[in-house]
C-alpha positions as CSV (number, residue, x, y, z in Angstrom):
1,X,11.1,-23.5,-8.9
2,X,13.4,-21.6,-11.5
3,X,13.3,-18.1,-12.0
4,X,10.7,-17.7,-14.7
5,X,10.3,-14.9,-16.9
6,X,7.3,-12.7,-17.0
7,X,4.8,-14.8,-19.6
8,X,2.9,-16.5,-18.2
9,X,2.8,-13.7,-15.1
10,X,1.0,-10.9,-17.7
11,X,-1.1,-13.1,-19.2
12,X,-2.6,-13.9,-16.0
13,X,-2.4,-10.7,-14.4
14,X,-4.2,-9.4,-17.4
15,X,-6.9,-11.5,-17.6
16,X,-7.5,-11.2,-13.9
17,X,-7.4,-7.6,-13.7
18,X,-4.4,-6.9,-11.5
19,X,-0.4,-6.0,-11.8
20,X,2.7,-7.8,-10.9
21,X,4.8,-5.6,-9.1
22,X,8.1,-4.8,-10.1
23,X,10.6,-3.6,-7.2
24,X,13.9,-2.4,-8.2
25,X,17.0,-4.7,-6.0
26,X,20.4,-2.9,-5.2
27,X,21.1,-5.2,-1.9
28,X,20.2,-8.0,-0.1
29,X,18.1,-6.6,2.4
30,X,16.1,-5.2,-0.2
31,X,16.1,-8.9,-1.9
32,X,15.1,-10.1,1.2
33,X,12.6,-7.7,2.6
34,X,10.6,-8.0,-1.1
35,X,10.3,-11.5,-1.7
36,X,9.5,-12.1,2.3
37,X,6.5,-9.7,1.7
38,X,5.5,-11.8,-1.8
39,X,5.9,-14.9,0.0
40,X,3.8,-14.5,3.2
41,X,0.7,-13.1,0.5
42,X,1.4,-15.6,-1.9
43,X,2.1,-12.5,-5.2
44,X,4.2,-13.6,-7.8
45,X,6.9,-10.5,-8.2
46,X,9.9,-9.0,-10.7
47,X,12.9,-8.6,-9.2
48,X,14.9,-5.6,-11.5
49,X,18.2,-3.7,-11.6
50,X,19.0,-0.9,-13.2
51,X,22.2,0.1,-14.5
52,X,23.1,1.6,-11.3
53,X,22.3,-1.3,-9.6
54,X,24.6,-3.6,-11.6
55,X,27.0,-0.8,-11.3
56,X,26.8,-0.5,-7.4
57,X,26.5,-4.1,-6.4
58,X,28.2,-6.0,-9.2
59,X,25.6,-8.1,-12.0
60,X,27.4,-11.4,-10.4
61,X,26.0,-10.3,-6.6
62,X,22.6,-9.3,-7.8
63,X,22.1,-12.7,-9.5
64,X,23.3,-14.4,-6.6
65,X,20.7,-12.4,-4.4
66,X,18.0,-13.3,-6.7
67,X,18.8,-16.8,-6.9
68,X,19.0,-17.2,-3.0
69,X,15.7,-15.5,-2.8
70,X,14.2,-18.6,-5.5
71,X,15.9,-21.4,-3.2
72,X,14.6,-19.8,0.1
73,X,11.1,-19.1,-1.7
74,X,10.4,-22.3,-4.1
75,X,6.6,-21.3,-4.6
76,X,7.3,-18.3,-5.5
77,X,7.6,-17.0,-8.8
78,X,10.5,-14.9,-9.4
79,X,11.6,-13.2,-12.6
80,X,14.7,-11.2,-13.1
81,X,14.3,-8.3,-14.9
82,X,16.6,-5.3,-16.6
83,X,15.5,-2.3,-15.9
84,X,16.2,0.3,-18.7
85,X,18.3,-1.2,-20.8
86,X,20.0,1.6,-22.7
87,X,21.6,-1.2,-25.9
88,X,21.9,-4.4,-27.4
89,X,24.8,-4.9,-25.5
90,X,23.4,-4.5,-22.0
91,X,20.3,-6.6,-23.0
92,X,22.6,-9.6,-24.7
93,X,24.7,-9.0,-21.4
94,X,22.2,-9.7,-18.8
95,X,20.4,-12.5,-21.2
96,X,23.7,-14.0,-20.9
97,X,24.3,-13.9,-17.4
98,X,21.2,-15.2,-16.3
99,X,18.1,-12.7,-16.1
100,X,15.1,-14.2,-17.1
101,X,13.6,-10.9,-18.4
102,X,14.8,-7.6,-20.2
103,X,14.2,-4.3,-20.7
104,X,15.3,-2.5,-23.8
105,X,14.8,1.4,-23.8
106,X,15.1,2.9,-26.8
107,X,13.0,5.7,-26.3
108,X,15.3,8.5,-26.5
109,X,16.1,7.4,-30.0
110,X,14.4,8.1,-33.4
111,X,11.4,5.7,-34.0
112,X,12.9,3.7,-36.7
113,X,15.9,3.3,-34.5
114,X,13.7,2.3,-31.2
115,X,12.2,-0.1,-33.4
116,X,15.2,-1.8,-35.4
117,X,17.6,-2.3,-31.6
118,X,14.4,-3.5,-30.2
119,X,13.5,-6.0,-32.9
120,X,17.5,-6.9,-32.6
121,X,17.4,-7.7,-28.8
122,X,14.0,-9.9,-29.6
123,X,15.8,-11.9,-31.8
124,X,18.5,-12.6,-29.3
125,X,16.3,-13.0,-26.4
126,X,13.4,-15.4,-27.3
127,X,16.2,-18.1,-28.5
128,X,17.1,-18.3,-24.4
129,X,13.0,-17.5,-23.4
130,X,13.8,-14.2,-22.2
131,X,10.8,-11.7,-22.5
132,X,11.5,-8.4,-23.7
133,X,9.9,-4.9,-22.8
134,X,10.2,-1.8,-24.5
135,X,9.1,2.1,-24.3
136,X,7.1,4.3,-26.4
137,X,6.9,7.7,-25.5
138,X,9.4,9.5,-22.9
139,X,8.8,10.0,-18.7
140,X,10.2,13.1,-17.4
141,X,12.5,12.4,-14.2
142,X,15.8,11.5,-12.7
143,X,16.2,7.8,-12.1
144,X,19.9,6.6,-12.6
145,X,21.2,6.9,-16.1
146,X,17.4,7.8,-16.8
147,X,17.0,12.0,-17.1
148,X,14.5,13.6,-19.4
149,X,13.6,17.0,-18.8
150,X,10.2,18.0,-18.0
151,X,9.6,19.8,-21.5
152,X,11.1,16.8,-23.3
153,X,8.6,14.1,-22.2
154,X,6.4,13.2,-24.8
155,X,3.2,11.0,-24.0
156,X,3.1,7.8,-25.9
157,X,1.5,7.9,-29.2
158,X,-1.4,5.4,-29.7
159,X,-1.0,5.5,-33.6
160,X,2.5,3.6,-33.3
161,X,1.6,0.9,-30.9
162,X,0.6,-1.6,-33.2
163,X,3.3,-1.1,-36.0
164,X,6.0,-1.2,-33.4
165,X,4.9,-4.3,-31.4
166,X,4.2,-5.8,-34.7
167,X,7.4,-4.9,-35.9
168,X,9.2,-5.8,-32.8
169,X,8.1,-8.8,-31.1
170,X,8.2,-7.3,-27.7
171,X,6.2,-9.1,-25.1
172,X,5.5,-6.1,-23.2
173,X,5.5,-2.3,-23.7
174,X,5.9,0.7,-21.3
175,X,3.8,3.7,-22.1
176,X,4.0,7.4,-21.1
177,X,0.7,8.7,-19.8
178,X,1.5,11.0,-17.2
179,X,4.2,9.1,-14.3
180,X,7.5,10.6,-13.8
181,X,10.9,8.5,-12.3
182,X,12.3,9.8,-9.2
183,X,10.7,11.5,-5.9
184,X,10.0,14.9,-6.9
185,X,7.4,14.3,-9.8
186,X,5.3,17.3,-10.0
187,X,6.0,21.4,-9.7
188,X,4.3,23.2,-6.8
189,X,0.5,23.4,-7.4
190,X,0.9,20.9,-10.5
191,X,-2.0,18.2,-10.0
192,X,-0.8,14.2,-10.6
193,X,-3.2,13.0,-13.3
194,X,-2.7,10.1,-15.6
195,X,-4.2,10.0,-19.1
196,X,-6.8,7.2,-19.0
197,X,-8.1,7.9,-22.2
198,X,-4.2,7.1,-23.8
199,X,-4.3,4.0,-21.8
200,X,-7.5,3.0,-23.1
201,X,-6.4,3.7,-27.0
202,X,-3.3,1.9,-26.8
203,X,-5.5,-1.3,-24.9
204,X,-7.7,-1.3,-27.8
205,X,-5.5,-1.0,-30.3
206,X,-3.6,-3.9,-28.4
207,X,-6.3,-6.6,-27.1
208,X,-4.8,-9.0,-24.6
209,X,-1.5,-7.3,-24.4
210,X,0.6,-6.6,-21.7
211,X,1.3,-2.4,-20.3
212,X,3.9,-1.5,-18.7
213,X,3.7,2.1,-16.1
214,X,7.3,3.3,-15.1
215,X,7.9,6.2,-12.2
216,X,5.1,4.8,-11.1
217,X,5.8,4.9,-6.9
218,X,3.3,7.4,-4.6
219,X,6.2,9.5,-2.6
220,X,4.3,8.6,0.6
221,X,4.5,11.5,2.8
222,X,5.1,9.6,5.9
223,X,8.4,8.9,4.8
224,X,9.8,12.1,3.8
225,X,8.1,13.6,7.2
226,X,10.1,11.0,8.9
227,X,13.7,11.8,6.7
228,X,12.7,15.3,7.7
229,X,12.2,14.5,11.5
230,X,15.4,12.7,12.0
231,X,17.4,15.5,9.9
232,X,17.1,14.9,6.5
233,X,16.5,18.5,4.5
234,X,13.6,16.9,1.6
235,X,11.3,19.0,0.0
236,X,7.4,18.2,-0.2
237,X,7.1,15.4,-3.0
238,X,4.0,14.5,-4.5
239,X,3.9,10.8,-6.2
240,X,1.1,9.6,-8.1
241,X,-2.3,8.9,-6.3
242,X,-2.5,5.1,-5.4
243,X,-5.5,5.2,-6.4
244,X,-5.3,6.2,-9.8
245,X,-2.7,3.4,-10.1
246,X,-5.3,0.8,-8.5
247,X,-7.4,1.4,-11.9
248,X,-4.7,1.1,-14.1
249,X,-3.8,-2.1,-12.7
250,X,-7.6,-3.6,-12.9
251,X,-7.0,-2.4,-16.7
252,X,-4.1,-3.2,-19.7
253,X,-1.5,-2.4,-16.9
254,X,0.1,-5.7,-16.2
255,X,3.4,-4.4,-14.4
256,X,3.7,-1.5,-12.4
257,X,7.4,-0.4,-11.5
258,X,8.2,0.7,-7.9
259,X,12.0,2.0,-6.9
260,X,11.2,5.7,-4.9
261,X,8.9,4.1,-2.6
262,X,11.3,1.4,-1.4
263,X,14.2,3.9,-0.9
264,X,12.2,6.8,0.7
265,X,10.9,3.8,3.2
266,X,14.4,2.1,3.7
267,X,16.4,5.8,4.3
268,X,13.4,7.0,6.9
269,X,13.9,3.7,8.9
270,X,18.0,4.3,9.0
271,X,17.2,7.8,10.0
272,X,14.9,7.1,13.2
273,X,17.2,4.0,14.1
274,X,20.2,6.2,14.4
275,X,18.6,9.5,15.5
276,X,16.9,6.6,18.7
277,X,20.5,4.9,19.1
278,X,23.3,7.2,18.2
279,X,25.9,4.9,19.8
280,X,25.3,2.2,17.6
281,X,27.7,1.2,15.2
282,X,26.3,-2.8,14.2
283,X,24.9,-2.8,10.8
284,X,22.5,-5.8,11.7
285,X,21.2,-3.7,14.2
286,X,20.0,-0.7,11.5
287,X,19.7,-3.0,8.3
288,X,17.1,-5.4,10.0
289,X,14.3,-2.2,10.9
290,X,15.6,-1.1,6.9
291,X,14.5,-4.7,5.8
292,X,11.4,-5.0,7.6
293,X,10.7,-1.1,6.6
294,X,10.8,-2.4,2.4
295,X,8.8,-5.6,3.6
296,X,6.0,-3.6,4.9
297,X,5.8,-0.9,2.0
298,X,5.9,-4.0,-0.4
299,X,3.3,-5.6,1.6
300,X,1.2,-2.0,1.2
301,X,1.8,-1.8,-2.4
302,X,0.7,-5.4,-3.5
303,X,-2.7,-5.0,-1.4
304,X,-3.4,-1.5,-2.2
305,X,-2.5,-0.8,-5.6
306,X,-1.2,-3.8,-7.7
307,X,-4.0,-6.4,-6.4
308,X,-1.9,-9.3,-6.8
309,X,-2.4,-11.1,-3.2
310,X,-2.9,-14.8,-4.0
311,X,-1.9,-14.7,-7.4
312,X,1.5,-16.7,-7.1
């Protein structure tokens, strides 16, 4: 199998009430420890890379990763994915070099100028069948190039939905209704919540099409405890309830975007290797426990929130 882009996985995802989920790369034990989890429980999964990503490990390398990971996993299907694509020109740039999927974020920008760069990188992607996501409405958080203040986060609006998807062609669209990007999501005493009642607007104002959730990992305290145990200095983080996610999975919500998760799992493993073998020095020796740490939280993640076991 090809790497495929993410058609054919919505539509089935939606109409089977689950999410694909979509695990942000940066390295090949990362690659590795991902589509090992997907394979051994048979869920179909989106491989994405930010612009620090391409930045840090090269566009060429990442490809190569996630090409490797389709020969060594042939029943597996894989798409390739831009995360946050900030213009045209990063979109026609990854369409170009082989990702199967993008994401265009125009969110920061005017309406009528989210709408006419979005429409532009449709046009350019469907002639290679590359799917394209977009944003409505703004998450507050750090992640990469992404940082929107906590006052300048605006839930999505269910009264533009249908004029921009119309207007756009996007095949997907990624909604604000109450995740955050990064680790530390919430204030002290603030209480995670996501609006429901938005979701359920924008899914009726758009039957049978796909949602997107972004800042969408749970901070699982296990892992900054651990980071914390083996000297790390991380403040209590509170992610959004799995829970909650689980229900907006078996709704509109076809992909569900996980990056904190991995790294808070990945960085506590490193930790407790080194802190157990100081005199080590072998980077097989700490980046194997790292790989199998990302394999298990993927593992965790597709059978406790996305619901996608068996779906490949």
């Amino acid at each position: 199998m090809s790497l495929v882009n993410t058609k054919e996985m919505f539509q089935k995802a939606y109409n089977g009430g689950y999410a694909v989920g979509a695990f942000n790369v940066n390295n090949m034990e990362i690659v590795q420890g991902i589509t090992e989890a997907c394979a051994e429980l048979k869920a179909p999964v989106i491989l994405q890379a930010s612009a620090g990503a391409r930045k840090y490990a090269s566009h060429t390398y990442l490809v190569k990763l996630v090409e490797a990971a389709v020969v060594e996993n042939p029943d597996l299907p894989i798409a390739l994915h831009l995360d946050h694509g900030a213009s045209y020109e990063i979109c026609k740039d990854c369409i170009d070099g082989g990702f199967t999927s993008v994401m265009f974020d125009g969110s920061s920008k005017p309406y009528e100028e989210n709408v006419e760069e979005a429409r532009k990188v449709v046009d350019y992607a469907h002639q290679y069948n590359v799917t394209v996501e977009a944003e409505l409405g703004r998450l507050a958080g750090i992640e990469d190039a992404v940082a929107v203040e906590d006052d300048k986060a605006q839930f999505t609006d269910p009264d533009q939905v249908q004029d921009f998807v119309k207007r756009t062609g996007v095949d997907s669209l990624a909604i604000a209704i109450g995740t955050s990007h990064g680790a530390y999501k919430f204030k002290p005493g603030q209480k995670p919540q996501l609006r429901f009642d938005i979701l359920e607007e924008v899914a009726s104002r758009l039957p049978g099409f796909p949602i997107v959730l972004h800042g969408a990992s749970s901070v699982i305290p296990e892992f900054v405890q651990m980071i914390n145990q083996y000297g790390g200095k991380m403040p209590d983080a509170i992610g959004i309830p799995e829970d909650m996610l689980r229900k907006a999975a078996t709704m509109a919500v076809c992909k569900i975007n996980i990056d904190s998760d991995l790294r808070l799992a990945m960085t506590a493993s490193v930790r407790k290797y080194f802190a157990e073998h100081p005199d080590h020095f072998d980077p097989r020796q700490y980046l194997k426990p790292a790989r199998d740490a990302i394999k298990g939280m993927v593992e965790h993640k597709i059978t406790a929130v996305l619901g996608c076991a068996g779906k490949a």
